[in-house]
C-alpha positions in Angstrom: 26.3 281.0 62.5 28.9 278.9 60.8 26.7 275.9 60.9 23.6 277.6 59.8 25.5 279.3 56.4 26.9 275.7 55.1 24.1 274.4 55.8 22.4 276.7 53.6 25.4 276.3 50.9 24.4 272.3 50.8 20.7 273.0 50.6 21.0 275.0 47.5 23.3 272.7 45.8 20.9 269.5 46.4 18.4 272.2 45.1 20.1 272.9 42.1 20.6 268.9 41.4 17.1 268.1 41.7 16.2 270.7 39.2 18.9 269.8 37.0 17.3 266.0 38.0 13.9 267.0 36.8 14.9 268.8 33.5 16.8 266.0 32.2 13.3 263.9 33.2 11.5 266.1 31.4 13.3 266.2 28.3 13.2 262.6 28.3 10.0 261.8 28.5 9.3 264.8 25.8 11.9 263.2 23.5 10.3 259.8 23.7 6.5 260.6 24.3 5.8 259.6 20.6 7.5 256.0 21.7 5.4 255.5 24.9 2.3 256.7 22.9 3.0 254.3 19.5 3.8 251.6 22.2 0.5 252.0 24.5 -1.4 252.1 20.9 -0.3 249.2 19.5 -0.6 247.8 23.0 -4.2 248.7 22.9 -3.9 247.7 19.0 -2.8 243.7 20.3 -5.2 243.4 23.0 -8.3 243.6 20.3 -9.2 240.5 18.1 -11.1 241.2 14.9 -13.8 238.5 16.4 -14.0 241.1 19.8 -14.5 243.9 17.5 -17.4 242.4 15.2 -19.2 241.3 18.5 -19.1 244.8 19.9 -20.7 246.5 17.2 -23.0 243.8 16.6 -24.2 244.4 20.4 -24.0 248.0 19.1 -26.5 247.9 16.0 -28.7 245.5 17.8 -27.6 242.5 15.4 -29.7 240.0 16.4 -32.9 242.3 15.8 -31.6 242.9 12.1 -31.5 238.9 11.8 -35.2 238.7 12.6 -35.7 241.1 9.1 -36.2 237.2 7.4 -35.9 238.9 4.4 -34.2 241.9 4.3 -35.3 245.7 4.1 -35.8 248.6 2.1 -33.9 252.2 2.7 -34.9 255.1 0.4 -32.7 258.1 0.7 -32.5 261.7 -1.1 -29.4 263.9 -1.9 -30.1 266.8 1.0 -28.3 269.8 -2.0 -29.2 271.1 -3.8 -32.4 269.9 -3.8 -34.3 266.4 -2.8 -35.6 265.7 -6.2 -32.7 263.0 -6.4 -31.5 259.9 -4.8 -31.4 256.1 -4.5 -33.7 253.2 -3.4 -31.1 250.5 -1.6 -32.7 246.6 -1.4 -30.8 244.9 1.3 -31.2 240.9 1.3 -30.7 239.0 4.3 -27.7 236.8 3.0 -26.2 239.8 1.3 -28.4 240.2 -1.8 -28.1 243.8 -3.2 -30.0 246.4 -4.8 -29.6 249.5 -5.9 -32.4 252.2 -8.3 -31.4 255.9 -8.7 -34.2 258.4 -8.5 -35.5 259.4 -10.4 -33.5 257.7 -12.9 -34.8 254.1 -12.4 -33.9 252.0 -16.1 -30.0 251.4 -14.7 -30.4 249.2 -11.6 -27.7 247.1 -9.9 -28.4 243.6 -9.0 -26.8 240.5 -7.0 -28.7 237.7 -5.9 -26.1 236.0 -3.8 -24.0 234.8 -6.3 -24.5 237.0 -9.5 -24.4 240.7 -10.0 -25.9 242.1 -13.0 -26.6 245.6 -14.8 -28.5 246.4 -18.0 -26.8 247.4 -20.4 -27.9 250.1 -23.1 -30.1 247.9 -24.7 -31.7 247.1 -21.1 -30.2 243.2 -21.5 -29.4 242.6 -18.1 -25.5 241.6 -17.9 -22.6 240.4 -15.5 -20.9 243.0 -14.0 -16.8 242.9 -13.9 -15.4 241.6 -10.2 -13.9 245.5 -9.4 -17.0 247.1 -10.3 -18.8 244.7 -8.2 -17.0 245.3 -5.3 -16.7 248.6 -5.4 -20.7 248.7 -5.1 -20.8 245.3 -2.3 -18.6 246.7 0.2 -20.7 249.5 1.0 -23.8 247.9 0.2 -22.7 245.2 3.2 -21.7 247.6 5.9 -25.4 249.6 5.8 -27.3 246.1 5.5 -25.1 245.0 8.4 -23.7 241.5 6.0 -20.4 242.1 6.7 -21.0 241.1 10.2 -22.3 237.6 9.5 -20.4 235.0 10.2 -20.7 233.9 6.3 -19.8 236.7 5.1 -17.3 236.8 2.2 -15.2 239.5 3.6 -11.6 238.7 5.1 -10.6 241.7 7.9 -7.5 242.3 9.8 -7.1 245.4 12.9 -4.5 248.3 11.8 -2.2 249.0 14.7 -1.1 252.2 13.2 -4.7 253.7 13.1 -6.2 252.0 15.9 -6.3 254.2 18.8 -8.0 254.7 22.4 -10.8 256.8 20.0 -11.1 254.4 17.2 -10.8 250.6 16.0 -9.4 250.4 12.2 -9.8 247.0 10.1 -9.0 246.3 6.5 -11.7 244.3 4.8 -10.8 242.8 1.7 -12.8 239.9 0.0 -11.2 236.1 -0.6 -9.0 237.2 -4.2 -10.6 240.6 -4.1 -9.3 243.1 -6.2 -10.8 246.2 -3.9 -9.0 247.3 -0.4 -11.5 249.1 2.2 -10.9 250.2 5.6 -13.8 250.8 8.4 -13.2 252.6 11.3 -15.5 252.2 14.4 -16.0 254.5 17.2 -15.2 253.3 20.3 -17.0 255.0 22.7 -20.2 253.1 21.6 -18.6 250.6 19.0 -21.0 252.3 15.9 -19.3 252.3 12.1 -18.2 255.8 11.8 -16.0 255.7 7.9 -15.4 253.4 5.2 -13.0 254.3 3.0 -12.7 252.1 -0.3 -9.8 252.3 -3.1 -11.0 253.5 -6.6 -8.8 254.3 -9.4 -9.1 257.8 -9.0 -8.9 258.2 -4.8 -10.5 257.0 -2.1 -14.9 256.5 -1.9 -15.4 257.6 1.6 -18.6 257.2 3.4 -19.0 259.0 6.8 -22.1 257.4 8.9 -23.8 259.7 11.5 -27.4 260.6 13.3 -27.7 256.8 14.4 -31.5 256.0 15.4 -33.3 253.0 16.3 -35.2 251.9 13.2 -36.8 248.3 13.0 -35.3 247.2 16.3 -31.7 248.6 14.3 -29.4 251.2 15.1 -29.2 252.6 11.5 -27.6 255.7 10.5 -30.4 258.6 9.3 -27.1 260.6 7.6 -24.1 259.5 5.3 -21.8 261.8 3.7 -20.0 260.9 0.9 -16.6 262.2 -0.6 -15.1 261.5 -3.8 -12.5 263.4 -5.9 -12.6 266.3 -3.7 -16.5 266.5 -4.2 -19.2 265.7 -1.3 -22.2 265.1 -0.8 -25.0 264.2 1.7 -27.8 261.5 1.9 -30.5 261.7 4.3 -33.0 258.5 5.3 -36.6 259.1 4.3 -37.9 255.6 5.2 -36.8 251.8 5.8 -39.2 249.2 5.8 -38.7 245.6 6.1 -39.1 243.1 2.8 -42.6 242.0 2.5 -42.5 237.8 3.0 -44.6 237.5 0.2 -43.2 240.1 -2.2 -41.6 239.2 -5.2 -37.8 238.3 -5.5 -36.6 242.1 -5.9 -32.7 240.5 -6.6 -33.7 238.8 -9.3 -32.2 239.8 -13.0 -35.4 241.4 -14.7 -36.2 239.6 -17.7 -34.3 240.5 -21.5 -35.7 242.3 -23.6 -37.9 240.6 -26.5 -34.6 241.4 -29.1 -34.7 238.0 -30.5 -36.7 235.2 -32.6 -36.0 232.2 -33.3 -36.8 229.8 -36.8 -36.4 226.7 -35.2 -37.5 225.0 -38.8 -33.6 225.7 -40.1 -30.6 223.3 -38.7 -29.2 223.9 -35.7 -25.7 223.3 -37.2 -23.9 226.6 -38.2 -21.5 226.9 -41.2 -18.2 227.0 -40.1 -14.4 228.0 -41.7 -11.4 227.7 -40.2 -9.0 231.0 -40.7 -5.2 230.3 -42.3 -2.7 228.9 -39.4 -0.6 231.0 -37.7 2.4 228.6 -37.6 2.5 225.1 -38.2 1.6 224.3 -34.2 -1.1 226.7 -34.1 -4.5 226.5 -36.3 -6.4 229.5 -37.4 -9.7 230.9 -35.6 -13.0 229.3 -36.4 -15.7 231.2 -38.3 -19.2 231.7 -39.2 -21.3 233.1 -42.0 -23.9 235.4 -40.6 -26.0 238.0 -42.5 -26.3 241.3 -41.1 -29.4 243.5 -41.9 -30.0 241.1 -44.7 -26.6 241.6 -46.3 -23.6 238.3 -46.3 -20.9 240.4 -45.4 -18.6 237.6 -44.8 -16.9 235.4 -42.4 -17.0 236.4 -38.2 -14.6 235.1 -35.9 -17.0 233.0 -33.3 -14.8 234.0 -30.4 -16.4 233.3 -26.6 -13.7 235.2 -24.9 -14.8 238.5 -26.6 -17.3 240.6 -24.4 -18.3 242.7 -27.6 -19.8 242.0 -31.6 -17.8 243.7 -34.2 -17.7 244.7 -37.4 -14.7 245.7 -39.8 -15.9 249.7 -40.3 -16.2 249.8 -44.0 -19.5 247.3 -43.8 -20.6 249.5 -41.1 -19.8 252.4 -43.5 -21.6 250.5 -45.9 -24.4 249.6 -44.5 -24.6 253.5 -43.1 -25.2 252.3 -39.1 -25.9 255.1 -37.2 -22.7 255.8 -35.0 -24.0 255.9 -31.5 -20.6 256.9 -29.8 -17.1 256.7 -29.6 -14.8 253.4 -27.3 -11.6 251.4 -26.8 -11.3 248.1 -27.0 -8.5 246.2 -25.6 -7.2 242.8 -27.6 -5.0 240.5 -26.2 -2.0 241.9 -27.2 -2.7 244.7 -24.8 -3.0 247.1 -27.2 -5.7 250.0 -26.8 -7.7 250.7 -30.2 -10.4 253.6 -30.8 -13.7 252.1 -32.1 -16.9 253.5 -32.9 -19.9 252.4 -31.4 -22.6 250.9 -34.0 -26.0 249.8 -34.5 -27.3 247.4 -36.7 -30.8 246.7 -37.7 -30.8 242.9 -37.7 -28.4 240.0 -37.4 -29.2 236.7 -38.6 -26.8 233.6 -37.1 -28.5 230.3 -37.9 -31.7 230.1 -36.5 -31.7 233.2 -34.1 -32.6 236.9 -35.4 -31.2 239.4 -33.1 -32.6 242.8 -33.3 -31.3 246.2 -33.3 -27.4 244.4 -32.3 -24.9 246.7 -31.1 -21.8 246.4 -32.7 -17.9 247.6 -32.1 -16.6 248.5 -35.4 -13.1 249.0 -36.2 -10.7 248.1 -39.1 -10.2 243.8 -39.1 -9.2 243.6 -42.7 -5.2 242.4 -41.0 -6.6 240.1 -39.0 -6.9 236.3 -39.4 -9.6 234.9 -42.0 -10.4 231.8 -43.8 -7.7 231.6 -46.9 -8.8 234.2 -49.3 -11.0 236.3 -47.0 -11.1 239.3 -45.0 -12.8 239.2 -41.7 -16.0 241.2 -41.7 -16.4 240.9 -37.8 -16.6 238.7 -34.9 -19.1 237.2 -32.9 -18.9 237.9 -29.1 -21.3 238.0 -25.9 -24.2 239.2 -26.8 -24.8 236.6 -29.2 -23.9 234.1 -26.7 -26.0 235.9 -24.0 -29.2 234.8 -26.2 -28.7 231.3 -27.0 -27.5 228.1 -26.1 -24.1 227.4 -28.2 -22.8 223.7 -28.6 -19.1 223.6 -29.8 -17.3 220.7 -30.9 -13.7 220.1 -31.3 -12.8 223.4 -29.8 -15.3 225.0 -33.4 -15.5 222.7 -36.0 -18.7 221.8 -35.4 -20.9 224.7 -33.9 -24.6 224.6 -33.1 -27.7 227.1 -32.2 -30.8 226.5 -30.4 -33.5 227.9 -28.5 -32.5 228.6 -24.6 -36.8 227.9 -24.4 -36.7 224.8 -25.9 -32.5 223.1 -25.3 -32.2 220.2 -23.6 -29.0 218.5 -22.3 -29.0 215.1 -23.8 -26.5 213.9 -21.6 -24.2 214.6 -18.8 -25.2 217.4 -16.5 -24.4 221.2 -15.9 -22.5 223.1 -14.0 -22.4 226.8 -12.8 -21.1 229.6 -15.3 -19.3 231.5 -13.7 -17.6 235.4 -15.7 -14.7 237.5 -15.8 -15.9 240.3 -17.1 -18.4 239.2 -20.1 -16.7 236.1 -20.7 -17.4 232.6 -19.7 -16.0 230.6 -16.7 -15.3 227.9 -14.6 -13.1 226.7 -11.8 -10.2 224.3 -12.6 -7.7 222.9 -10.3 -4.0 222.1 -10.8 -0.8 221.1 -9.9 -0.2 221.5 -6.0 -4.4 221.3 -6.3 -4.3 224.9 -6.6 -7.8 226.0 -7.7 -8.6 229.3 -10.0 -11.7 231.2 -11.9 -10.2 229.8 -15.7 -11.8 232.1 -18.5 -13.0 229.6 -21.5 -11.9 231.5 -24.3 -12.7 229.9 -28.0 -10.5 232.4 -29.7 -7.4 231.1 -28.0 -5.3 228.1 -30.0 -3.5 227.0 -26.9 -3.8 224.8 -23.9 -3.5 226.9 -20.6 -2.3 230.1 -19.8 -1.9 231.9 -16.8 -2.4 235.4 -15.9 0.5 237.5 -14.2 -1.0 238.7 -11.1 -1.8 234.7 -10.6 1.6 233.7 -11.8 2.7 236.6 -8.5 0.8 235.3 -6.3 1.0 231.2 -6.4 4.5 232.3 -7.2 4.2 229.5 -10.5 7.7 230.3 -12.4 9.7 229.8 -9.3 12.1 226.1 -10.1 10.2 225.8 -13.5 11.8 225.4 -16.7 10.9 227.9 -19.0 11.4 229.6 -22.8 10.0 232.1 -24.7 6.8 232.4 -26.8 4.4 234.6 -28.6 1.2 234.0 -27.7 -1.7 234.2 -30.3 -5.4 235.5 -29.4 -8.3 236.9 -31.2 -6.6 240.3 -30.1 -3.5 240.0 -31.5 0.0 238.7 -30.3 2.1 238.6 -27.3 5.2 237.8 -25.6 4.7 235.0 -22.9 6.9 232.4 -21.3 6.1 228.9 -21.4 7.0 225.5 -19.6 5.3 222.2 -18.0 3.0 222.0 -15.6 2.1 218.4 -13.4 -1.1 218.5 -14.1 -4.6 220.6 -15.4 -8.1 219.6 -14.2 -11.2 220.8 -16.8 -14.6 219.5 -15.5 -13.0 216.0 -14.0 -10.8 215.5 -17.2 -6.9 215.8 -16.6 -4.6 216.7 -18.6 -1.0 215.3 -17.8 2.0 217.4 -18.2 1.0 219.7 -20.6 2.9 223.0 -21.9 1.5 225.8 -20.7 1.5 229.4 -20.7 2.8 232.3 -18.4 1.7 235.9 -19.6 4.2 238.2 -18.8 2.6 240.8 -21.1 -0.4 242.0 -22.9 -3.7 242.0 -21.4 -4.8 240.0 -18.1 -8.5 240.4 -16.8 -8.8 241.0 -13.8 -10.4 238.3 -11.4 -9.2 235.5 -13.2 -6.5 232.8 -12.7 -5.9 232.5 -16.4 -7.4 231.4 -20.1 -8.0 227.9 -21.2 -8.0 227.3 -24.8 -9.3 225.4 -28.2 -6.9 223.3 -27.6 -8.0 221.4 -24.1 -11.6 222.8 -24.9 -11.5 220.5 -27.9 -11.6 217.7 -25.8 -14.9 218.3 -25.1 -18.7 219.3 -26.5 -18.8 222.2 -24.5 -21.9 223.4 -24.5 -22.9 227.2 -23.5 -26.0 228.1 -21.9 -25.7 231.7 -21.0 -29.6 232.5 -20.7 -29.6 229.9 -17.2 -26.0 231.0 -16.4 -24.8 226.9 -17.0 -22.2 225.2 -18.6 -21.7 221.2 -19.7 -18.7 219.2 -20.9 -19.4 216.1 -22.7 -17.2 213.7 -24.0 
């Protein structure tokens, strides 16, 4: 009996440390469950490549059927609330070509043909459309058309270990110097898109895919939901058909509209003055003598690096325009000024008559003019959108023609590139760095750089620099300056010269920075907006 009862004692000790044993296991694992979890997900994260997640869901969609679509194809879709009277005809090009027409509302379309996106604008004049805009409207457009998963796509992607899971894969996509940030998520059960979520201003776009079906040999969603700013809504497929072989280019920027004439019997060469200097080192604007429903009102800054015409308000008071609305405009200075939206009847540059112009109006009687003279406005894009501009010595000598009838007497074009409504090219530069350079005629300088470039090519680091005000057709502001090595403009290098750093006012977006009269002066530069080309002869 003895034996029996300590054996019994020992038994319910062990007892006791096993269940002690297994509580202290089971706090332990509770405690650290969210470790072993994070750690198995961004296990699961590392074992995924972004080239094995593109080829899954192109296995998924049936890619290589969509490739067959030579082409491209055509999705119509209606708003399913409140009613279907609304909704959107989507053009999908085979090498990422884009279209888009609301319904019913159909005089608004966006365009890009591979390399240029275009809108109309009020006047129905087909124009660029800024780099955010644009991708704001491409990243969407290339997930549904199935782009993004060609291999020459523009779009850079990386795989988020913190939302990549057992359920889902999550990559960034970001275009090569995008502004945008998107993220797609992708089911993995069957390796289908299920979101895209893209950055606006005001919150995140998010499209939610569903309903896939086989369409055209294509696993295509028949449903997207869309939420923005706390609002949804729901689009439902009515048809997709492929692109026609034989049907006409449907990416192509429609035509202008007929807005201008043109007297080739008067010179081509434009009157010019040249505004008071600012300082001894740095000339005055260049201007030209236009009439404006028949009337001389004065002298207008010529200014390529302006996406807008204006007028100085009292002529536009004068001349009673009909105010069609109210704006901003932004100078270089940074500095945000209300305008009021006018429209002219005719204006008269040389030998092109442009028709019922649109104009910014605002007061200009402080800003820089020819000795003696008040500015009565300033010539911007949509001048230059209509004709082909030769300029000389960075204004001196400005000439007009025809787009129909210009041709290049020598040297050859390149491609025009924009940042927002403004002319550009690519330049290269010290360390051969290479940047989208806006060519702005209503700069005095040489070179300056914008600051979310300077950030990123990190340009001030080990460079000597000072202070400077910086002078543009938008007023002044504060900048640093110092040497560079070197500045490549169409072939022609510029050795060492003093250049810019803008640590305030106003940078566009897109761009690397602004060149200037003073290395444009080097050249002929001559503008040819209509074919979207650009020459540089010396």
């Amino acid at each position: 009996m003895l034996l029996i009862k300590n054996s019994a004692i020992l038994s319910g000790r062990r007892l006791q440390q096993i269940l002690v044993t297994i509580c202290l296991l089971l706090l332990f694992f509770h405690t650290h469950s969210s470790i072993f979890s994070q750690t198995a997900k961004n296990q699961d994260a590392d074992n995924l490549t972004v080239a094995k997640v593109l080829s899954n869901v192109r296995k998924a969609v049936n890619y290589d059927e969509l490739k067959k679509l030579k082409r491209g194809f055509v999705l119509e879709e209606f708003q399913t609330k409140p009613d279907e009277s609304s909704g959107r005809i989507l053009t999908f090009g085979s090498s990422g070509e884009f279209r888009e027409d609301l319904i019913p509302r159909g005089d608004r379309p966006f365009g890009f043909d591979g390399k240029y996106a275009w809108q109309p604008d009020r006047t129905g004049f087909p124009t660029p459309v800024a780099q955010r805009l644009r991708e704001k409207l491409l990243i969407p457009a290339w997930v549904r058309s199935g782009w993004w998963l060609d291999k020459n796509s523009p779009v850079n992607y990386s795989i988020l270990p913190e939302e990549t899971n057992e359920k889902q894969v999550a990559l960034s996509m970001k275009l090569e110097r995008g502004l945008v940030e998107a993220k797609i998520f992708i089911d993995r059960q069957n390796w289908l898109p299920k979101t895209l979520a893209v950055e606006y201003e005001r919150g995140l776009y998010t499209l939610t895919f569903s309903d896939y079906q086989e369409t055209l040999g294509i696993r295509f969603p028949q449903r997207t939901f869309v939420n923005y700013r706390g609002s949804d809504s729901e689009f439902k497929v009515k048809s997709i058909t492929e692109i026609p072989r034989n049907a006409d280019n449907p990416f192509k920027s429609p035509a202008p509209p007929d807005d201008t004439i043109f007297d080739n019997n008067l010179p081509a060469e434009l009157k010019v003055a040249q505004g008071v200097p600012f300082s001894e080192l740095s000339p005055g604007h260049f201007y030209v003598r236009p009439t404006v429903d028949s009337v001389d009102l004065g002298w207008f800054h010529f200014d390529s690096g302006s996406d807008a015409m204006h007028i100085d308000t009292k002529f536009a008071d004068e001349l009673k325009m009909p105010i069609l609305g109210k704006s901003q405009s932004r100078g270089a200075d940074g500095k945000v000024q209300e305008v009021t939206i006018r429209q002219g009847k005719t204006f008269q540059l040389g030998r092109i008559i442009y028709k019922n112009p649109i104009f910014l109006a605002m007061d200009l009687s402080e800003r820089n003019a020819p000795p003696g003279e008040k500015r009565a406005g300033l010539v911007g894009y949509p001048l230059f959108a209509r004709a082909v501009l030769e300029v000389a010595e960075g204004g001196k000598h400005i000439r007009l023609y025809d787009p129909k009838n210009y041709k290049l007497s020598t040297g050859k074009w390149q491609e025009l590139s924009y940042i927002d409504l403004t002319p550009a090219v690519v330049c290269r530069f010290e360390g051969n760095r290479t940047g989208l350079f806006q060519l702005d005629t209503g700069y005095t300088g040489t070179v300056t750089f914008y600051d979310k470039f300077i950030a990123e090519q990190k340009l001030l680091e080990g460079r000597q620099i000072k202070d400077e005000t910086g002078i543009g057709a938008g007023g002044t502001y504060k900048l640093v300056a110092g040497k560079i090595d070197w500045f490549e403009l169409a072939g022609y290098r510029f050795k060492n010269p003093r250049a810019g750093f803008r640590v305030s006012g106003f940078s566009r977006e897109g761009g690397a920075g602004v060149v200037g009269r003073e290395f444009l002066s080097v050249f002929t530069v001559v503008f040819n907006y209509p074919e979207r080309n650009v020459a540089f002869l010396r």
